[in-house]
C-alpha positions as CSV (number, residue, x, y, z in Angstrom):
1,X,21.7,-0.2,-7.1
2,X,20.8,-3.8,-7.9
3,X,20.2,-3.9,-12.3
4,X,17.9,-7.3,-11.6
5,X,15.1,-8.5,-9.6
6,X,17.0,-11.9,-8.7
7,X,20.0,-9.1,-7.6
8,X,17.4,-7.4,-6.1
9,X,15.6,-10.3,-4.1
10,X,19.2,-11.3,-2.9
11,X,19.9,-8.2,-1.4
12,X,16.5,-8.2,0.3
13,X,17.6,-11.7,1.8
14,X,21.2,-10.6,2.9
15,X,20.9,-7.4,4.4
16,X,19.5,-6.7,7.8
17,X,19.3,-2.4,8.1
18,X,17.7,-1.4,4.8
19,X,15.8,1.5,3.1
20,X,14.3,1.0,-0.2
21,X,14.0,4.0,-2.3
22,X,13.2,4.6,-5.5
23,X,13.2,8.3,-6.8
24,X,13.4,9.6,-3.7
25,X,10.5,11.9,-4.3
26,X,8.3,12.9,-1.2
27,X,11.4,11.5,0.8
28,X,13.2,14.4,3.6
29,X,17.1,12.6,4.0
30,X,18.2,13.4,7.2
31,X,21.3,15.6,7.3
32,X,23.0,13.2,9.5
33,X,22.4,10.5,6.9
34,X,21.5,6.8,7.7
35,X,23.7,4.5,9.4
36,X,22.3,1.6,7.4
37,X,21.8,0.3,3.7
38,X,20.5,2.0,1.0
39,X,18.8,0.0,-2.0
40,X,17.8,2.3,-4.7
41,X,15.4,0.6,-7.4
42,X,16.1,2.9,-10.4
43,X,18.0,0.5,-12.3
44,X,14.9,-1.8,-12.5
45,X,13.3,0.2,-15.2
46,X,12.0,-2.9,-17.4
47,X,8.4,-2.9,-18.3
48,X,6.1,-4.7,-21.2
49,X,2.8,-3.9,-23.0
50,X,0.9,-6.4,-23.8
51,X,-2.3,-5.4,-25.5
52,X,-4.3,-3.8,-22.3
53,X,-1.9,-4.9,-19.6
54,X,0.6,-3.5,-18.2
55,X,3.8,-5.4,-16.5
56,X,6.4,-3.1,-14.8
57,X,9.2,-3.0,-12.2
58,X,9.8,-1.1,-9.2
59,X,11.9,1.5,-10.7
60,X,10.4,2.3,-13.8
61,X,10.0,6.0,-13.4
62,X,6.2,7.1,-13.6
63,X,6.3,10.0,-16.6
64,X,8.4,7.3,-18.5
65,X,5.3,4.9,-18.2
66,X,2.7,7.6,-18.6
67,X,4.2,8.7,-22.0
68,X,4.7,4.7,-23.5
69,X,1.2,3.6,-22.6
70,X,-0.2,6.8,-23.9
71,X,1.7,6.1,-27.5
72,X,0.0,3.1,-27.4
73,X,-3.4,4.1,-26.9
74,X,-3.5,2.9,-23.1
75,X,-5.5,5.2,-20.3
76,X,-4.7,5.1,-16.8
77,X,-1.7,6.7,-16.3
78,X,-2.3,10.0,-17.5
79,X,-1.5,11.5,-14.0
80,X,1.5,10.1,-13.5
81,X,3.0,12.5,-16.1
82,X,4.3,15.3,-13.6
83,X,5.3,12.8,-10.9
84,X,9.0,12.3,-10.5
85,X,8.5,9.1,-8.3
86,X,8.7,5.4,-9.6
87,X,6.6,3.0,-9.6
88,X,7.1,1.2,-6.4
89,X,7.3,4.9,-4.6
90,X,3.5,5.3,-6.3
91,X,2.1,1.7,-5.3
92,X,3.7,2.1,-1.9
93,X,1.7,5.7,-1.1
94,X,-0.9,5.3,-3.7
95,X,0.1,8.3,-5.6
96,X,-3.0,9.8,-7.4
97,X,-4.0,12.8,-9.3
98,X,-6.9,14.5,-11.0
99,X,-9.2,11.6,-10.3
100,X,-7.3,9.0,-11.3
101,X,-5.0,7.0,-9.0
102,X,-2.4,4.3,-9.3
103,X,-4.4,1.5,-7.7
104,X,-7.5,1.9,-10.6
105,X,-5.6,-0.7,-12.7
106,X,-3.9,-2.4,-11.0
107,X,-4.4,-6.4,-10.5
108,X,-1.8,-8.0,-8.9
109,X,1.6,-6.9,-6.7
110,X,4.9,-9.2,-6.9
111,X,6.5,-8.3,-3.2
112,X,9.1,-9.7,-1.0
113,X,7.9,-10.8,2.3
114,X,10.3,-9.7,4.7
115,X,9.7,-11.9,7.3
116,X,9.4,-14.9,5.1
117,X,12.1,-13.8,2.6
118,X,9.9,-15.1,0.1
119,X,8.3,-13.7,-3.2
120,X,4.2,-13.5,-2.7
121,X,1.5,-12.6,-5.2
122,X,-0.5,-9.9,-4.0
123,X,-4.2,-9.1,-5.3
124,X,-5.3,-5.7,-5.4
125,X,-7.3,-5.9,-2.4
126,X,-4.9,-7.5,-0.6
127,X,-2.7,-4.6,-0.9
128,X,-5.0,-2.3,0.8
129,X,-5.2,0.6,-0.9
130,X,-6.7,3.9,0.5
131,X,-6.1,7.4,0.3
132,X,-2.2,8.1,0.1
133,X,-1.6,4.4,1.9
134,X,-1.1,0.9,0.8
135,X,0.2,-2.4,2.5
136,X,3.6,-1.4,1.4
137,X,3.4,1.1,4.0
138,X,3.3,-1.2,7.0
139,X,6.8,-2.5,6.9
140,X,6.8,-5.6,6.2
141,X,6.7,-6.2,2.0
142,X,8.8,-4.7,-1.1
143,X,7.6,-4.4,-4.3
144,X,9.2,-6.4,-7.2
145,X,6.9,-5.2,-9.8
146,X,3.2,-4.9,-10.3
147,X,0.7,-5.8,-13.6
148,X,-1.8,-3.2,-14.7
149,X,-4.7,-3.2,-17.1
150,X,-5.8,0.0,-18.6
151,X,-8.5,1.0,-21.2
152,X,-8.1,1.4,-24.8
153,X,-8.8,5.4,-25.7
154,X,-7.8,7.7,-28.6
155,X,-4.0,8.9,-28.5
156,X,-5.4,12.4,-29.0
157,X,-8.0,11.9,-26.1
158,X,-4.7,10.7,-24.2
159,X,-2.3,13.2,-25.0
160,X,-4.9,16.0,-24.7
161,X,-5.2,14.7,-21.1
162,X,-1.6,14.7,-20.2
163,X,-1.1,17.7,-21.3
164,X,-3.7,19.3,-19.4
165,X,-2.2,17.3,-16.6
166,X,1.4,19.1,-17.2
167,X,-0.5,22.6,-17.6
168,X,-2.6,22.1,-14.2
169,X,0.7,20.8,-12.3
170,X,3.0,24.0,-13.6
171,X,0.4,26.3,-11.8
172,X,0.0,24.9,-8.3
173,X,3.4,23.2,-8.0
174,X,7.0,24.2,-8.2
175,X,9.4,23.3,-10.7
176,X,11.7,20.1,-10.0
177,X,14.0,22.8,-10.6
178,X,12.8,24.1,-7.1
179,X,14.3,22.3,-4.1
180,X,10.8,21.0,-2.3
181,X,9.9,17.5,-1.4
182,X,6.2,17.5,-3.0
183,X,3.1,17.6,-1.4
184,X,3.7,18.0,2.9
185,X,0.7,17.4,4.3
186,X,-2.0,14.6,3.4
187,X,-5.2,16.1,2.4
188,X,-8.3,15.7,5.0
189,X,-11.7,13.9,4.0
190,X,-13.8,16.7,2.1
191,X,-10.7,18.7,2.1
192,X,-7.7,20.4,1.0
193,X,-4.1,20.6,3.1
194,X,-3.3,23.5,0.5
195,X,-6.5,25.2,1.5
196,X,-6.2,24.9,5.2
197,X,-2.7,25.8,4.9
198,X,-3.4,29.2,2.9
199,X,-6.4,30.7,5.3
200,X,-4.0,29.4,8.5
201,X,-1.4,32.5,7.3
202,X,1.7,29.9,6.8
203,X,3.0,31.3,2.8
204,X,4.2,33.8,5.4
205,X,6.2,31.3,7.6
206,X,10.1,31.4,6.5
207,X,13.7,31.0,8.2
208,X,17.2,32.0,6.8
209,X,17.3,28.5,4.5
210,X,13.6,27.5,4.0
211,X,10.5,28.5,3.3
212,X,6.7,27.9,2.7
213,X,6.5,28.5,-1.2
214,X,4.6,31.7,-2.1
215,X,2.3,29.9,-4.8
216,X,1.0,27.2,-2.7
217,X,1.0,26.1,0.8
218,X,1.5,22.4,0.8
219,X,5.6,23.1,-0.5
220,X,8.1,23.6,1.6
221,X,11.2,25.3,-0.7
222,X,14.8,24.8,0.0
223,X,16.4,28.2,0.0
224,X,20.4,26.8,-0.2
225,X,21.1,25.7,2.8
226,X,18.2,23.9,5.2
227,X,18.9,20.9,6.9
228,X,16.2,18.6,7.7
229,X,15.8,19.8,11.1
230,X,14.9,23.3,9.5
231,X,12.0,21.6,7.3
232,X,11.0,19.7,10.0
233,X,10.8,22.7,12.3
234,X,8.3,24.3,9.7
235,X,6.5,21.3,9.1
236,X,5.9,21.4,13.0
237,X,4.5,25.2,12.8
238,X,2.6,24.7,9.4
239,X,0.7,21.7,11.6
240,X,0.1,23.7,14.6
241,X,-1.0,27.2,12.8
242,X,-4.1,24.7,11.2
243,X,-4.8,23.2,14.4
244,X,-4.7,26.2,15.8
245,X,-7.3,27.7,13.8
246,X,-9.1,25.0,12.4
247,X,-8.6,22.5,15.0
248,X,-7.1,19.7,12.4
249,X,-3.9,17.9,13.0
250,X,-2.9,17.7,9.3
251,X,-0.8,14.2,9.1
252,X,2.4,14.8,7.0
253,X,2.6,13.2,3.2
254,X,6.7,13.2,2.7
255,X,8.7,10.7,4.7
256,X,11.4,11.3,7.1
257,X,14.3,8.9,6.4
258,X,17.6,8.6,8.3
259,X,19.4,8.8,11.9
260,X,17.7,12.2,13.8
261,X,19.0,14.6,15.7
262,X,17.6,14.6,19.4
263,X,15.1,17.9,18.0
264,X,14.3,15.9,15.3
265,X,13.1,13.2,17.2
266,X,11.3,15.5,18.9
267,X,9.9,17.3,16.0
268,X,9.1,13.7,14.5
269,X,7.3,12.5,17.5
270,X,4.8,15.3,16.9
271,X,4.6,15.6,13.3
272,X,4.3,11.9,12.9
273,X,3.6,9.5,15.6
274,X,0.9,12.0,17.2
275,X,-1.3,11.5,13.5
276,X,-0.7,7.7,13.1
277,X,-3.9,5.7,13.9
């Protein structure tokens, strides 16, 4: 748990068999665990406001920065409220909400090249942003931190927002209270994962130790006990009831991480590698 970026950057330059987490929010942890390093960001929570802009660090956790820019009359980050990831967890998937998504304001990256083992300067373009994906995804860069600049707006236009925000989220998604990993599946173009999920008959899908949550289809709920080879084994039946019905292969939001079983392997092989372009 490095508590600096030049900690963090050595790290990055040392190790070989590394994860970066932040959160660990739309993350499934295999129950065999990983056999390699772990870097967890959280303790790089330092961030700055400087009139409109924005600088923060990888692990400055998202509601943290949604409520600080709000005090200040900053909008932008109003739907990060209910999201319990960081910001490097958002930049890396593009995390968005309500219309608004992470990459709107954002106009530069800091990242470490892996291959290099140099810091780069990343524009917003270069980091490739599209729906749930960025350039973080491809393996080869770690975010540092990122600058932002958002609009000047009312505080009560603001808070108004988020609270709406906090409102909407309550209704459609469980508690953090409530064992689930977020959001499963990616939503198709012109479409909704939820949706599919729902008329495909899965919020009646349910083992011993997990199940598809009642109020929404996309959440898988952690009854006690499951392993990740239990919510992977649902994941795989949630995919094939919508492609059996609606003949869409729904490609998977959350993130396996860790050593798998030889059924996972199995399970991930068609969950994941079968919906990667």
């Amino acid at each position: 748990m490095p508590e600096s970026q030049a900690e963090f950057t050595e790290l990055l330059r040392d190790l070989k068999n590394y994860i970066v987490l932040g959160n660990c929010s739309n993350v499934i942890i295999s129950s065999k665990g990983y056999s390699g390093n772990i870097i967890l960001t959280t303790e790089l929570k330092e961030f700055e406001i400087r009139g409109t802009k924005v600088f923060a660090s990888c692990g400055v956790k998202g509601p943290l920065l949604a409520q600080k820019t709000s005090d200040a009359g900053l909008s932008g980050f109003e739907f990060m409220i209910g999201f319990p990831g960081t910001v490097g967890g958002n930049i890396c998937m593009n995390a968005g909400a309500h219309g608004q998504s992470i990459c709107d304001n954002i106009t530069s990256c800091c990242v470490f090249n892996k291959k290099t083992k140099e810091i780069e300067y990343k524009t917003k373009e270069e980091m490739d942003f599209s729906y749930r994906h960025s350039l973080l995804q491809e393996g080869g860069y770690v975010l540092l931190y990122a600058e932002f600049d958002l609009k000047k707006s009312p505080v009560e236009e603001i808070k108004s927002l988020i609270e709406r925000n906090l409102e909407f989220r309550k209704s459609i998604q469980p508690s953090l209270s409530t064992p689930n990993a977020g959001s499963v599946f990616k939503n198709p173009e012109n479409d909704s994962a939820g949706r599919l999920l729902d008329k495909a008959g899965v919020k009646e899908f349910a083992s011993d130790n997990v199940k598809v949550w009642n109020n929404h289809a996309n959440f898988i709920i952690n009854m006690g006990e499951a392993t990740s080879e239990d919510v992977l084994e649902l994941m795989a039946r949630m995919q094939n009831a919508v492609k059996e019905k609606f003949t869409i292969t729904l490609t998977p939001e959350v993130i396996f991480i860790g050593d798998k079983t030889k059924k996972e392997e199995e399970l991930w092989n068609m969950l994941y590698k079968k919906t990667q372009k």
